[in-house]
mmCIF file of the N, C-alpha and C atoms, coordinates in Angstrom:
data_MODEL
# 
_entry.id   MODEL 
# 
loop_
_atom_site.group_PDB 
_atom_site.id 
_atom_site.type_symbol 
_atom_site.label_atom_id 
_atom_site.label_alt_id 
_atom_site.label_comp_id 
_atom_site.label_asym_id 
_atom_site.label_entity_id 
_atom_site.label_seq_id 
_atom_site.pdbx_PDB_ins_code 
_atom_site.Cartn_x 
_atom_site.Cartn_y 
_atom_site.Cartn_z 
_atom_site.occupancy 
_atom_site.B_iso_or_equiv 
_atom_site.pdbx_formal_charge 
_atom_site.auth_seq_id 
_atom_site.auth_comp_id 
_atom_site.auth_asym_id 
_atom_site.auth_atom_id 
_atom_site.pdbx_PDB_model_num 
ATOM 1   N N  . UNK A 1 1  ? 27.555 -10.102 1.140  1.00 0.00 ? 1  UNK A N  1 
ATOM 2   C CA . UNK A 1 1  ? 26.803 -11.176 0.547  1.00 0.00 ? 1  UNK A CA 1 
ATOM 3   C C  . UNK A 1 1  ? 25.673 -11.559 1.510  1.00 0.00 ? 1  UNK A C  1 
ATOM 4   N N  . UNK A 1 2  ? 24.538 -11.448 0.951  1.00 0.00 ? 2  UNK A N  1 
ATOM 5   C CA . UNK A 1 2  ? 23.052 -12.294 1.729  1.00 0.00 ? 2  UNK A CA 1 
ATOM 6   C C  . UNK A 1 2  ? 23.535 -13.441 2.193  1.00 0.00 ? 2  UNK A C  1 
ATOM 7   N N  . UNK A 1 3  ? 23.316 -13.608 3.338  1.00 0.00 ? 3  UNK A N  1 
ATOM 8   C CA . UNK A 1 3  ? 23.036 -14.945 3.879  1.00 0.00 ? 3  UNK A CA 1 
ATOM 9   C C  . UNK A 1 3  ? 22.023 -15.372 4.628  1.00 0.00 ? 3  UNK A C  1 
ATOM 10  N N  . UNK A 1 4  ? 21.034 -15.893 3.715  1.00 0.00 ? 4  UNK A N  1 
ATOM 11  C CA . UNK A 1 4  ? 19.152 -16.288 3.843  1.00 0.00 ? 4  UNK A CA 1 
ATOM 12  C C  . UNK A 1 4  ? 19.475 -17.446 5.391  1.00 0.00 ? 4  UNK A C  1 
ATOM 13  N N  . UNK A 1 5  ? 20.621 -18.088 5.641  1.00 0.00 ? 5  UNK A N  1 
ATOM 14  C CA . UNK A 1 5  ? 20.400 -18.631 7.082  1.00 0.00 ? 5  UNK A CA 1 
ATOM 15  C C  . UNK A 1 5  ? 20.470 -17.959 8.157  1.00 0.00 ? 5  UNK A C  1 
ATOM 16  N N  . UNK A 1 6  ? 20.739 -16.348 7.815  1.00 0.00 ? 6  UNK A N  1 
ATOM 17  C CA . UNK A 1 6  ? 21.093 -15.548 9.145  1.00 0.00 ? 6  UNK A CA 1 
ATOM 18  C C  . UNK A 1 6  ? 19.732 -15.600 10.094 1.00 0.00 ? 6  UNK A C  1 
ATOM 19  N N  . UNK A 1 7  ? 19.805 -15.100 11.237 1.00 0.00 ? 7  UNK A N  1 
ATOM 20  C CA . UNK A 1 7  ? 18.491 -14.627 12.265 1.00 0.00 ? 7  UNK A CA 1 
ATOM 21  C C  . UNK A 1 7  ? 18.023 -13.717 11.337 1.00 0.00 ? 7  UNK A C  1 
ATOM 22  N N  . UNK A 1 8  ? 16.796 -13.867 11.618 1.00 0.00 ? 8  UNK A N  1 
ATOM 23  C CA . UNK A 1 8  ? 15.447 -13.133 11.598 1.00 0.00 ? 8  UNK A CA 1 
ATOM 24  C C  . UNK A 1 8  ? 15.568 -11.829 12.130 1.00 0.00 ? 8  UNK A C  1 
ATOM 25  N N  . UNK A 1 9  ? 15.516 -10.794 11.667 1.00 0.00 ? 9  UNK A N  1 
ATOM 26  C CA . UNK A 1 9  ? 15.355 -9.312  12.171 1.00 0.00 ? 9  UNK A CA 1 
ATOM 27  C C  . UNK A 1 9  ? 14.332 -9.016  12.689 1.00 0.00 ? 9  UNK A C  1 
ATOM 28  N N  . UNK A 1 10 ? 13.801 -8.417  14.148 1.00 0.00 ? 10 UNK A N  1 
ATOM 29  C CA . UNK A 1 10 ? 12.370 -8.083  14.087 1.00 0.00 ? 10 UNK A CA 1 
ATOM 30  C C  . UNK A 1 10 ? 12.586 -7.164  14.586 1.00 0.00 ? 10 UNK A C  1 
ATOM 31  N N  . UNK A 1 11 ? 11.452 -6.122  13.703 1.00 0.00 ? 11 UNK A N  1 
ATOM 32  C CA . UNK A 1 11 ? 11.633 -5.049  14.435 1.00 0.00 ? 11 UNK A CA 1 
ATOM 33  C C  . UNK A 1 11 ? 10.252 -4.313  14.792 1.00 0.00 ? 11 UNK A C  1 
ATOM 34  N N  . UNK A 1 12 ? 10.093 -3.931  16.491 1.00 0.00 ? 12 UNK A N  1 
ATOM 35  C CA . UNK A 1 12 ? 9.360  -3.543  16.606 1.00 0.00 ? 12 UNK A CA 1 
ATOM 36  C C  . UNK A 1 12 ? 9.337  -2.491  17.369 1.00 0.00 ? 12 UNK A C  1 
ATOM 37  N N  . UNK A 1 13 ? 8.280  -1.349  17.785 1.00 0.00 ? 13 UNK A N  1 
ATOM 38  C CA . UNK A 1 13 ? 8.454  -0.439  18.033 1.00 0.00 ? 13 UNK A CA 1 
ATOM 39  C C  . UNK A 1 13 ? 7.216  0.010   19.117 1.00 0.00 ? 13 UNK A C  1 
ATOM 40  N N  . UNK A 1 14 ? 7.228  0.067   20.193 1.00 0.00 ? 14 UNK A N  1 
ATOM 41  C CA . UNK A 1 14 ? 6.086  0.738   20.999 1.00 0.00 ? 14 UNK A CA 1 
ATOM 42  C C  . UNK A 1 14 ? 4.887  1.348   20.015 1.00 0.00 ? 14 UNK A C  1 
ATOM 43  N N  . UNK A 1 15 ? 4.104  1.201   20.133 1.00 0.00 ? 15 UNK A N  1 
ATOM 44  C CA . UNK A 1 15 ? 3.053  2.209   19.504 1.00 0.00 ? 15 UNK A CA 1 
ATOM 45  C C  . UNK A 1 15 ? 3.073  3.785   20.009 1.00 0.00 ? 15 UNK A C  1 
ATOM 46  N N  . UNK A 1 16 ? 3.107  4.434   18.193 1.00 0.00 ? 16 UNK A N  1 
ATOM 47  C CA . UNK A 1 16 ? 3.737  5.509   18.280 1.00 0.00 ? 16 UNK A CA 1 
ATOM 48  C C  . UNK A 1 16 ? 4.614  5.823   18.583 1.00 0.00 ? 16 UNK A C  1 
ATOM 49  N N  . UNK A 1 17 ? 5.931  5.041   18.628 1.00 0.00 ? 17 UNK A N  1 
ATOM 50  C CA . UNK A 1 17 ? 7.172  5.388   18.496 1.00 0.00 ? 17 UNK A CA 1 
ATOM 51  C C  . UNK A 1 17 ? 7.914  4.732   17.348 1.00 0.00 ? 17 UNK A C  1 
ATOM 52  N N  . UNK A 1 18 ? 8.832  5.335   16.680 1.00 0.00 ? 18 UNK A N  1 
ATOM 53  C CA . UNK A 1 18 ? 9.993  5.083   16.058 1.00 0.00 ? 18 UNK A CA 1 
ATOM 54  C C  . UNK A 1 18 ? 10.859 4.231   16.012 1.00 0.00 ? 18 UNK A C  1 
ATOM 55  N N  . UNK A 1 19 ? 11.553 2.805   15.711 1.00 0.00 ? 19 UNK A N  1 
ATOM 56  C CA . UNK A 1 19 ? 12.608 2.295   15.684 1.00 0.00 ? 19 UNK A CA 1 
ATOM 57  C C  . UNK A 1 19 ? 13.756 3.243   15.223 1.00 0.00 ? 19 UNK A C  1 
ATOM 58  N N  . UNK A 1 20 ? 14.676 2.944   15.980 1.00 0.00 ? 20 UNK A N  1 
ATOM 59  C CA . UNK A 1 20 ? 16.165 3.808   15.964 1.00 0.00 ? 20 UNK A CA 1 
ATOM 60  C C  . UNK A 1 20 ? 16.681 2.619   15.396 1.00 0.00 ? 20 UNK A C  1 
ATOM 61  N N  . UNK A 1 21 ? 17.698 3.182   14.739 1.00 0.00 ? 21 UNK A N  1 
ATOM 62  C CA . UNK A 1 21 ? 18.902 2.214   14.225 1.00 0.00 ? 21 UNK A CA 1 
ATOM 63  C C  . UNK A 1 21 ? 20.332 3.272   14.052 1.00 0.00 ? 21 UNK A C  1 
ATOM 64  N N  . UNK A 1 22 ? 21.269 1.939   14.140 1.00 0.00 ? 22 UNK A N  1 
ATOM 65  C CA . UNK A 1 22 ? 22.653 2.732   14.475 1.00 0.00 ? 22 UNK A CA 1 
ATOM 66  C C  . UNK A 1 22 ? 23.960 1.973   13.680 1.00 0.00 ? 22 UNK A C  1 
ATOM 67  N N  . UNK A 1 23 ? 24.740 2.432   13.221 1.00 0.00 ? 23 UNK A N  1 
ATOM 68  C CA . UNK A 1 23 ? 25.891 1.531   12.288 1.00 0.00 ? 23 UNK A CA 1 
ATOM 69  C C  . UNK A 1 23 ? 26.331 1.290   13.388 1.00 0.00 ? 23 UNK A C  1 
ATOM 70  N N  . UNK A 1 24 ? 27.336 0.015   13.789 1.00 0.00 ? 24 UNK A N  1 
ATOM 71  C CA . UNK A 1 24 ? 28.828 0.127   14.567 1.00 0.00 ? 24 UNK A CA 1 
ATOM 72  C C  . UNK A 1 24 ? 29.810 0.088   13.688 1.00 0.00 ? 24 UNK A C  1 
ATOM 73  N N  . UNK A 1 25 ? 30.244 1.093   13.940 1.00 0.00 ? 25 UNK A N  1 
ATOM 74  C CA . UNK A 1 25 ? 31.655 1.686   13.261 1.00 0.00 ? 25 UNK A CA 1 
ATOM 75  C C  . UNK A 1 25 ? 32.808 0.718   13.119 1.00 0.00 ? 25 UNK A C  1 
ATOM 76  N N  . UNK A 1 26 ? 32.952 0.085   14.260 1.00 0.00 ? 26 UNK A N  1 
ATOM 77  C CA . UNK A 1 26 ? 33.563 -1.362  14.500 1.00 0.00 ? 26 UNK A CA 1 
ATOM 78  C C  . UNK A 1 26 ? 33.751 -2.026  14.038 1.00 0.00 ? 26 UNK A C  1 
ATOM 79  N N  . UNK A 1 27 ? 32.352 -2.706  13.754 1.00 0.00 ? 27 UNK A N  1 
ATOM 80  C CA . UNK A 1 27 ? 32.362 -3.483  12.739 1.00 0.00 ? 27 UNK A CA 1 
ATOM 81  C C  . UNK A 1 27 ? 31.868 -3.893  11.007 1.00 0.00 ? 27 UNK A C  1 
ATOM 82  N N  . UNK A 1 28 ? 31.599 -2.565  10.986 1.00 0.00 ? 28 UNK A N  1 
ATOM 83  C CA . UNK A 1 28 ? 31.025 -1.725  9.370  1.00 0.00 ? 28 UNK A CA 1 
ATOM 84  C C  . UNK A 1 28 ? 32.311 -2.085  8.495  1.00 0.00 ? 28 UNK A C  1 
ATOM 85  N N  . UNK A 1 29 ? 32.526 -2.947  7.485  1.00 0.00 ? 29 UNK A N  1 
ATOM 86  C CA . UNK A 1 29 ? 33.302 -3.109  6.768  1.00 0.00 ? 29 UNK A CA 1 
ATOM 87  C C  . UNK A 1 29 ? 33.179 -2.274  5.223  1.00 0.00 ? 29 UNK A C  1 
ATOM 88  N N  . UNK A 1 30 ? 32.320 -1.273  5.234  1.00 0.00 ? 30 UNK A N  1 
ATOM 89  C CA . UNK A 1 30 ? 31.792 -0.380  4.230  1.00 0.00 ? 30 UNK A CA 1 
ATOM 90  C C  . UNK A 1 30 ? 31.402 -1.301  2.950  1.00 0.00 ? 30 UNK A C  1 
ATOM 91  N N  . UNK A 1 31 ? 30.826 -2.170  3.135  1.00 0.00 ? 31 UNK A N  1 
ATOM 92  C CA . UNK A 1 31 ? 30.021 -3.152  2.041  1.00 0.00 ? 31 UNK A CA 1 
ATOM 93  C C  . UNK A 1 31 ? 29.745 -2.070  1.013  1.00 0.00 ? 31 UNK A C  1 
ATOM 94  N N  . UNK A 1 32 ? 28.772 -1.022  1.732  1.00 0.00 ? 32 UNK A N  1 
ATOM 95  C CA . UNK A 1 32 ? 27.643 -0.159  1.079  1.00 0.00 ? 32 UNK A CA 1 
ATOM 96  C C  . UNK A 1 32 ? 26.567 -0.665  0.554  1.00 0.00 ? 32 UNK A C  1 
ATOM 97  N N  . UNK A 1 33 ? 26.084 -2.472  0.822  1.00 0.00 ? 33 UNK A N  1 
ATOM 98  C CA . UNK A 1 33 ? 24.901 -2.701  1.245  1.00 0.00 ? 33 UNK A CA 1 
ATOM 99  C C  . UNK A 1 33 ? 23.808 -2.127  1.212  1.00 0.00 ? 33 UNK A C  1 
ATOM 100 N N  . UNK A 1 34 ? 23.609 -1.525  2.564  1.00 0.00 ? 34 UNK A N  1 
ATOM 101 C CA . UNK A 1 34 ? 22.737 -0.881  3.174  1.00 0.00 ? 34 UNK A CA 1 
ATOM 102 C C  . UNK A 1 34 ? 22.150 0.671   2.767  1.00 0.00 ? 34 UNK A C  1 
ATOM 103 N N  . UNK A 1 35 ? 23.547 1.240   1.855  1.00 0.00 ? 35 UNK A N  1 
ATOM 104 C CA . UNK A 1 35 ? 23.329 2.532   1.138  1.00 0.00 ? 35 UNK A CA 1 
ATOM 105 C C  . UNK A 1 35 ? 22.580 2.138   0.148  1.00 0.00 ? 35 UNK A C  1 
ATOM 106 N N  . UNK A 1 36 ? 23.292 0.943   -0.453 1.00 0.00 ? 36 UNK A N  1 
ATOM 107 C CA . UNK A 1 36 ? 22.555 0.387   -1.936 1.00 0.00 ? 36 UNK A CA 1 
ATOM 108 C C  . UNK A 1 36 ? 20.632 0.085   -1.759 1.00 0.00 ? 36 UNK A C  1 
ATOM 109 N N  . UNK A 1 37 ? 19.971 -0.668  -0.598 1.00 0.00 ? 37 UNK A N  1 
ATOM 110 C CA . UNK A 1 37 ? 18.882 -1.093  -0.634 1.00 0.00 ? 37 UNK A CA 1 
ATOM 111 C C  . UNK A 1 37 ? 18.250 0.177   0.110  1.00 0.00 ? 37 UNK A C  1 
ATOM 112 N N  . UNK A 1 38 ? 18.927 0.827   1.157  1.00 0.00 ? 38 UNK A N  1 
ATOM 113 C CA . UNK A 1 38 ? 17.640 2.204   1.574  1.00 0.00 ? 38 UNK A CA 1 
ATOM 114 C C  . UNK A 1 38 ? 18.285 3.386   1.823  1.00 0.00 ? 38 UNK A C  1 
ATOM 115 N N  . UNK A 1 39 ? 18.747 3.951   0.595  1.00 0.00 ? 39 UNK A N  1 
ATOM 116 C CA . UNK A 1 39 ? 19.608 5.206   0.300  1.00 0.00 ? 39 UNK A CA 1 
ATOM 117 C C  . UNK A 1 39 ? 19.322 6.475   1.236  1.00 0.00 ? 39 UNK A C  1 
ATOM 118 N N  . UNK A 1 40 ? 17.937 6.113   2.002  1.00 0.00 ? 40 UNK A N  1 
ATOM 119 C CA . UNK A 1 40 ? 16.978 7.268   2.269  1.00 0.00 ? 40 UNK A CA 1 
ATOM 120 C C  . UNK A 1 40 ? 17.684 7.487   3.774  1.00 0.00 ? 40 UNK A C  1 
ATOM 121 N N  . UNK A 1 41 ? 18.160 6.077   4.445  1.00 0.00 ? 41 UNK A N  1 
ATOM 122 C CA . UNK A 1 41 ? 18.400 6.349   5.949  1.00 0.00 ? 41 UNK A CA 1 
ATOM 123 C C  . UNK A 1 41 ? 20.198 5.854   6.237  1.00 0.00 ? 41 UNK A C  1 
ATOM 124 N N  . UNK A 1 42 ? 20.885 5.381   4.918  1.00 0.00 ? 42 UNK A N  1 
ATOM 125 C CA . UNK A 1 42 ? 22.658 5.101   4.819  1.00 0.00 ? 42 UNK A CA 1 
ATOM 126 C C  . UNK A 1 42 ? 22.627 5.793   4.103  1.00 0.00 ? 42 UNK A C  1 
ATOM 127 N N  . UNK A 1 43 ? 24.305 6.273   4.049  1.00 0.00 ? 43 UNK A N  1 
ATOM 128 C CA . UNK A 1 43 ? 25.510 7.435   3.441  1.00 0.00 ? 43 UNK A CA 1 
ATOM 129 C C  . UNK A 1 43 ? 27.040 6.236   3.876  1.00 0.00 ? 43 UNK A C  1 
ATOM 130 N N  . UNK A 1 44 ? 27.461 6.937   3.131  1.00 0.00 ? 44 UNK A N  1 
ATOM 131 C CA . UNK A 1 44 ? 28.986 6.569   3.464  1.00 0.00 ? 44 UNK A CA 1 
ATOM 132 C C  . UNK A 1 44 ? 29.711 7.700   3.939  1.00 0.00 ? 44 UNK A C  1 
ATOM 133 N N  . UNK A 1 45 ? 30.519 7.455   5.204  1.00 0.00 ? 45 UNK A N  1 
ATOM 134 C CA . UNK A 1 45 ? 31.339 8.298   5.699  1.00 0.00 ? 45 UNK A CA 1 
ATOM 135 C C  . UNK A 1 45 ? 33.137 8.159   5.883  1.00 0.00 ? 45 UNK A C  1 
ATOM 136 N N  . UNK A 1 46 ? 33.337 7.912   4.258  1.00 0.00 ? 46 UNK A N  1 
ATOM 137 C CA . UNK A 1 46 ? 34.635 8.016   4.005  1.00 0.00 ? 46 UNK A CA 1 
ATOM 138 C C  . UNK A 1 46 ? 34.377 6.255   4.080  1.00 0.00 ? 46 UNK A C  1 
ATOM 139 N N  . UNK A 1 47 ? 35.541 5.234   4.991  1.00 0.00 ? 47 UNK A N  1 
ATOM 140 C CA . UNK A 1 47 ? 35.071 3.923   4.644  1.00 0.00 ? 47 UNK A CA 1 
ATOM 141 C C  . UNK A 1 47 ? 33.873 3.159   5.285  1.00 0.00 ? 47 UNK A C  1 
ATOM 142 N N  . UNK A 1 48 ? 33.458 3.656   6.072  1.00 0.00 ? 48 UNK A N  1 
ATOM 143 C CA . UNK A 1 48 ? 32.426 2.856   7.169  1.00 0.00 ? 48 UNK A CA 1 
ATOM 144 C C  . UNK A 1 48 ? 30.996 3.780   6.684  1.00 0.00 ? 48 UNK A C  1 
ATOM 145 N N  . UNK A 1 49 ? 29.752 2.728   6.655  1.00 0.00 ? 49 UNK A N  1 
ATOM 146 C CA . UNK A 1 49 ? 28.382 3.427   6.313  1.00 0.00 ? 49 UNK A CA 1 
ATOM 147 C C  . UNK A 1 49 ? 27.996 4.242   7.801  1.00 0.00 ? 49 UNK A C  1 
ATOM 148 N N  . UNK A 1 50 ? 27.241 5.184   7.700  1.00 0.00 ? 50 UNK A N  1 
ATOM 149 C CA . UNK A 1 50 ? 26.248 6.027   8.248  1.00 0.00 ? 50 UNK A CA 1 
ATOM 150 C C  . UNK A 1 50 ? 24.977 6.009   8.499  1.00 0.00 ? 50 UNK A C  1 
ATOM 151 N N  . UNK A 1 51 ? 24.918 6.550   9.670  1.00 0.00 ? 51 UNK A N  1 
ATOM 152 C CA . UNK A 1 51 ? 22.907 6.803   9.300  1.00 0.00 ? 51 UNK A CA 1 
ATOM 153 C C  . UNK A 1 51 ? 22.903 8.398   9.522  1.00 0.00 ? 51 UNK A C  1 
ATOM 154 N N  . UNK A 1 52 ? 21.767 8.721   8.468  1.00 0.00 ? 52 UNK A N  1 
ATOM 155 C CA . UNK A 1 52 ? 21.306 9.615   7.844  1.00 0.00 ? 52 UNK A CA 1 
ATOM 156 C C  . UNK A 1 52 ? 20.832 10.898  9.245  1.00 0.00 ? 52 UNK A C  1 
ATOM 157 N N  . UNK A 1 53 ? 19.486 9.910   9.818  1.00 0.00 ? 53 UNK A N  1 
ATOM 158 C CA . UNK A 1 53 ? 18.656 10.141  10.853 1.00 0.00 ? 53 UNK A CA 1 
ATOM 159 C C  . UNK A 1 53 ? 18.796 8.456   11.883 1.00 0.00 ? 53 UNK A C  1 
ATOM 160 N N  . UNK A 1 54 ? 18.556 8.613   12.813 1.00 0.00 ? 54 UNK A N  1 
ATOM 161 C CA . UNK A 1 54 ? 18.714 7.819   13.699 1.00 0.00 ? 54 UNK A CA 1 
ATOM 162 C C  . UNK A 1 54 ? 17.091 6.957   13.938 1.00 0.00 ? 54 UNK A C  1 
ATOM 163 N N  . UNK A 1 55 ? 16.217 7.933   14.287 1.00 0.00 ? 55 UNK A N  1 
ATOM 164 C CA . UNK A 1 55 ? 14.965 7.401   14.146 1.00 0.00 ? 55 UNK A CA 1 
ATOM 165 C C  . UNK A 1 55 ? 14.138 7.513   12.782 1.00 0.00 ? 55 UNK A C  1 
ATOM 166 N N  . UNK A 1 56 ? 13.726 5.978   12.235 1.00 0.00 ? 56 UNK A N  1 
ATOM 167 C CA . UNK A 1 56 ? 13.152 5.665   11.051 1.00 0.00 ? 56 UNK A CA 1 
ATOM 168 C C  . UNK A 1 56 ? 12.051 5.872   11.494 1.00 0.00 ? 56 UNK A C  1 
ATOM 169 N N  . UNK A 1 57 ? 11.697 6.259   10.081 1.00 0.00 ? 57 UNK A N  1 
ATOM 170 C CA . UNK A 1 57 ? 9.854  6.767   9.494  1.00 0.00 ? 57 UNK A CA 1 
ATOM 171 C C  . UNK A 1 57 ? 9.131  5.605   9.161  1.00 0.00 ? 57 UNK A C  1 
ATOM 172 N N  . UNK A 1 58 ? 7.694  6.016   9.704  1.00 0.00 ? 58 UNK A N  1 
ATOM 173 C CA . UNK A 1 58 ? 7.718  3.988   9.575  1.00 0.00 ? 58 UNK A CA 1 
ATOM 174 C C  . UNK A 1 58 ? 7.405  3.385   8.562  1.00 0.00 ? 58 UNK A C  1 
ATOM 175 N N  . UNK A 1 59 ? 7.285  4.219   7.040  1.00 0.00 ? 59 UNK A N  1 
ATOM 176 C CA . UNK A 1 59 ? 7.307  3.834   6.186  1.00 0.00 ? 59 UNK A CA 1 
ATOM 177 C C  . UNK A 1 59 ? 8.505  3.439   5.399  1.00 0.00 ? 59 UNK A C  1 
ATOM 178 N N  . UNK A 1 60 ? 9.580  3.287   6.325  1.00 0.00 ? 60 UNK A N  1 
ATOM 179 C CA . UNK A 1 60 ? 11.075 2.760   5.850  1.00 0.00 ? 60 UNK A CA 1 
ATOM 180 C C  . UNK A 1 60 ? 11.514 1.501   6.505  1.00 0.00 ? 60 UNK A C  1 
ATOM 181 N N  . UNK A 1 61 ? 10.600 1.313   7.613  1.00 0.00 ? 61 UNK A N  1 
ATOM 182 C CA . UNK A 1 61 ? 10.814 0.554   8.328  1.00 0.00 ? 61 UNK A CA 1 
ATOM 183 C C  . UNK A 1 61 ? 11.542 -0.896  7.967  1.00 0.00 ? 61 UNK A C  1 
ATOM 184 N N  . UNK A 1 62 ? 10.619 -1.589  6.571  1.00 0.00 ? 62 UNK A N  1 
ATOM 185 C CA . UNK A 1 62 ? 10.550 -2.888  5.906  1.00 0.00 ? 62 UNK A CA 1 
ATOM 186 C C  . UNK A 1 62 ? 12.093 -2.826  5.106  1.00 0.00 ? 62 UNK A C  1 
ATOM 187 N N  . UNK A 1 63 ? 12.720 -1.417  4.590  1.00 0.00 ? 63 UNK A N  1 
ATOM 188 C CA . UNK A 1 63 ? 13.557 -1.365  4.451  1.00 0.00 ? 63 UNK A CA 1 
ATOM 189 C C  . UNK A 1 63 ? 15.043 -1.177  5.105  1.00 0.00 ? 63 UNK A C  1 
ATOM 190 N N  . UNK A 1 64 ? 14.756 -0.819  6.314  1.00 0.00 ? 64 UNK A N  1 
ATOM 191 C CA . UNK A 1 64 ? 15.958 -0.518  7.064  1.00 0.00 ? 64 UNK A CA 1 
ATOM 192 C C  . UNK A 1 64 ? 15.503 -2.078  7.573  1.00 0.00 ? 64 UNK A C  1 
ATOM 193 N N  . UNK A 1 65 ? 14.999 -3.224  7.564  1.00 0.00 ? 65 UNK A N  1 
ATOM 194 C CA . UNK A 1 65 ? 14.731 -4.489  7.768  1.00 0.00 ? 65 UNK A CA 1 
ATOM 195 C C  . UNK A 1 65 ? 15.518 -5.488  7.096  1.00 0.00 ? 65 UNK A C  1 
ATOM 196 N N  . UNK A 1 66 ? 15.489 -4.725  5.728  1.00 0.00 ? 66 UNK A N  1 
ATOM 197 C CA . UNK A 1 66 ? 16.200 -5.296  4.547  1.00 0.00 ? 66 UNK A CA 1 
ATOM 198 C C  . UNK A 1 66 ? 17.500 -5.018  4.757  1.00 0.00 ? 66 UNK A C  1 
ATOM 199 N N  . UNK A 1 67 ? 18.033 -4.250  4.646  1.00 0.00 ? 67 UNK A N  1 
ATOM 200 C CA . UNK A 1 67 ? 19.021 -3.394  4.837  1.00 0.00 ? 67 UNK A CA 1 
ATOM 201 C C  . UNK A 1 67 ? 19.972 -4.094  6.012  1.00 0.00 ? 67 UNK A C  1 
ATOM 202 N N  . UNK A 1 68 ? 19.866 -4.254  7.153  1.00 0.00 ? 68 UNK A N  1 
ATOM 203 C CA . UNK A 1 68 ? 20.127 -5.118  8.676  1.00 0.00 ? 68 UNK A CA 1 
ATOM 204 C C  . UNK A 1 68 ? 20.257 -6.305  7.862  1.00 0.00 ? 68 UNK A C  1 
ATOM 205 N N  . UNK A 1 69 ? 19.076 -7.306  7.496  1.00 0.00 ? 69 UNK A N  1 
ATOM 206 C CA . UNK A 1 69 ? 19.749 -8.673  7.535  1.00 0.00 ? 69 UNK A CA 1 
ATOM 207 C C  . UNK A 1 69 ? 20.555 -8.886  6.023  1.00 0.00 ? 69 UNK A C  1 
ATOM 208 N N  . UNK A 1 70 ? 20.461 -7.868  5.309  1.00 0.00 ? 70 UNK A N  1 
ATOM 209 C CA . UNK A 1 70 ? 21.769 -7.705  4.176  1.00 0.00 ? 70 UNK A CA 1 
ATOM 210 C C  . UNK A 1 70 ? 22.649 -7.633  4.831  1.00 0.00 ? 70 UNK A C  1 
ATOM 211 N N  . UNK A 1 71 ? 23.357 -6.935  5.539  1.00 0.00 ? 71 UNK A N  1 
ATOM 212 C CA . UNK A 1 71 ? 24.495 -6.971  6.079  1.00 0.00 ? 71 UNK A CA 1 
ATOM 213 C C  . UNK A 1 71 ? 25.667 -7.884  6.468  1.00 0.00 ? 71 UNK A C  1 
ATOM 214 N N  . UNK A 1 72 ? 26.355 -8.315  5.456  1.00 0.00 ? 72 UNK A N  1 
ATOM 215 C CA . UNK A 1 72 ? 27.222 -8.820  5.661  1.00 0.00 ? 72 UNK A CA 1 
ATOM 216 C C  . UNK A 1 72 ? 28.109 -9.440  6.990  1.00 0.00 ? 72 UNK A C  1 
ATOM 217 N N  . UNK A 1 73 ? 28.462 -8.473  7.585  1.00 0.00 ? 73 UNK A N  1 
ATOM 218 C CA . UNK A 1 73 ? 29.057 -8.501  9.350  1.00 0.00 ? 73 UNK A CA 1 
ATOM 219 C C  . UNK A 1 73 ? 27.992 -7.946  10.412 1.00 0.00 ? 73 UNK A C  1 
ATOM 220 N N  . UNK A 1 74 ? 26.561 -7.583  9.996  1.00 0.00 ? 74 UNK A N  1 
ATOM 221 C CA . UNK A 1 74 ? 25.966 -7.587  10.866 1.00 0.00 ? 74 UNK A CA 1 
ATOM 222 C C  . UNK A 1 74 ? 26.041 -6.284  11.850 1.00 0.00 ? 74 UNK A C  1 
ATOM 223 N N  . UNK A 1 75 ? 26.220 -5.452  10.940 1.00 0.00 ? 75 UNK A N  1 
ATOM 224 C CA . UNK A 1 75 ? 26.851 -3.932  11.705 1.00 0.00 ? 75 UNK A CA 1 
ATOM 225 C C  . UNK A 1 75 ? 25.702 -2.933  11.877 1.00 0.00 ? 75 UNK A C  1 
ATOM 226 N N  . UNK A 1 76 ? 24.518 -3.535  11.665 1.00 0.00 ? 76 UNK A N  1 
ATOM 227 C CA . UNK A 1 76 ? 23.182 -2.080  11.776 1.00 0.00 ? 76 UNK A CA 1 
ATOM 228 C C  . UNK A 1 76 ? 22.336 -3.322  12.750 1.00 0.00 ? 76 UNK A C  1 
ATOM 229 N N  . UNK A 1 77 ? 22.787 -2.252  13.750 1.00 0.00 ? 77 UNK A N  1 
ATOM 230 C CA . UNK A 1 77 ? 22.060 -2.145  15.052 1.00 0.00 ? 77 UNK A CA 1 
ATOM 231 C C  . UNK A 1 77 ? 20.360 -1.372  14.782 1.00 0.00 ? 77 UNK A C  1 
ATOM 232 N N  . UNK A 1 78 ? 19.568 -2.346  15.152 1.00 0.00 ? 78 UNK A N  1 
ATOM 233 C CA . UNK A 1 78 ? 18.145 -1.897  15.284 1.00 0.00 ? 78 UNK A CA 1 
ATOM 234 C C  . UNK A 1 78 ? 17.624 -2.015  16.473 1.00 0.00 ? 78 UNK A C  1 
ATOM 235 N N  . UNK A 1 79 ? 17.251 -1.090  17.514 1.00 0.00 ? 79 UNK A N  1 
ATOM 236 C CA . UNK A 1 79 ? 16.828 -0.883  18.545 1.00 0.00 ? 79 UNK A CA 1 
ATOM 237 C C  . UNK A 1 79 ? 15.075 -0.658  18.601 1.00 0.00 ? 79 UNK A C  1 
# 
C-alpha cells in the first residue's frame, strides 16, 4: 500500500553514470509492487522481487522512482 507520507526518494546519479538499484531480499515481502509499476527492471523470484539489470537506463529512472517509494517495506535500495 502507498504511503504519500513516506520520504522523498531522490535519485541522483553522477553525470554520465547510471543509478543502480538493488531488492533486499530481507526485507522484500513479494508485494509485486514494483513488478506491477516498472516490469522493465522487477521479476519475481519465486517469493521475493528481483532486479532484472542492476544499473537503470535513464529513461526508467522516474520509474524505478515510482517503484521505491511504492514499496510497501521499503525493500528497493537505490544507490
Amino acid at each position: 500500500m502507498f504511503n504519500p507520507i513516506r520520504k522523498q526518494i531522490l535519485i541522483t546519479s553522477k553525470e554520465g553514470e547510471n543509478i543502480k538499484i538493488r531488492v533486499d531480499k530481507e526485507t522484500c515481502i513479494g508485494d509485486e509492487t514494483c513488478v506491477a509499476v516498472c516490469p522493465e527492471l522487477f521479476e519475481m523470484e519465486g517469493d521475493v522481487a528481483a532486479v532484472k539489470m542492476e544499473n537503470v537506463p535513464k529513461d526508467l529512472e522516474e520509474k524505478v522512482k515510482e517503484a521505491a517509494t511504492s514499496c510497501p517495506v521499503e525493500a528497493i535500495v537505490v544507490e
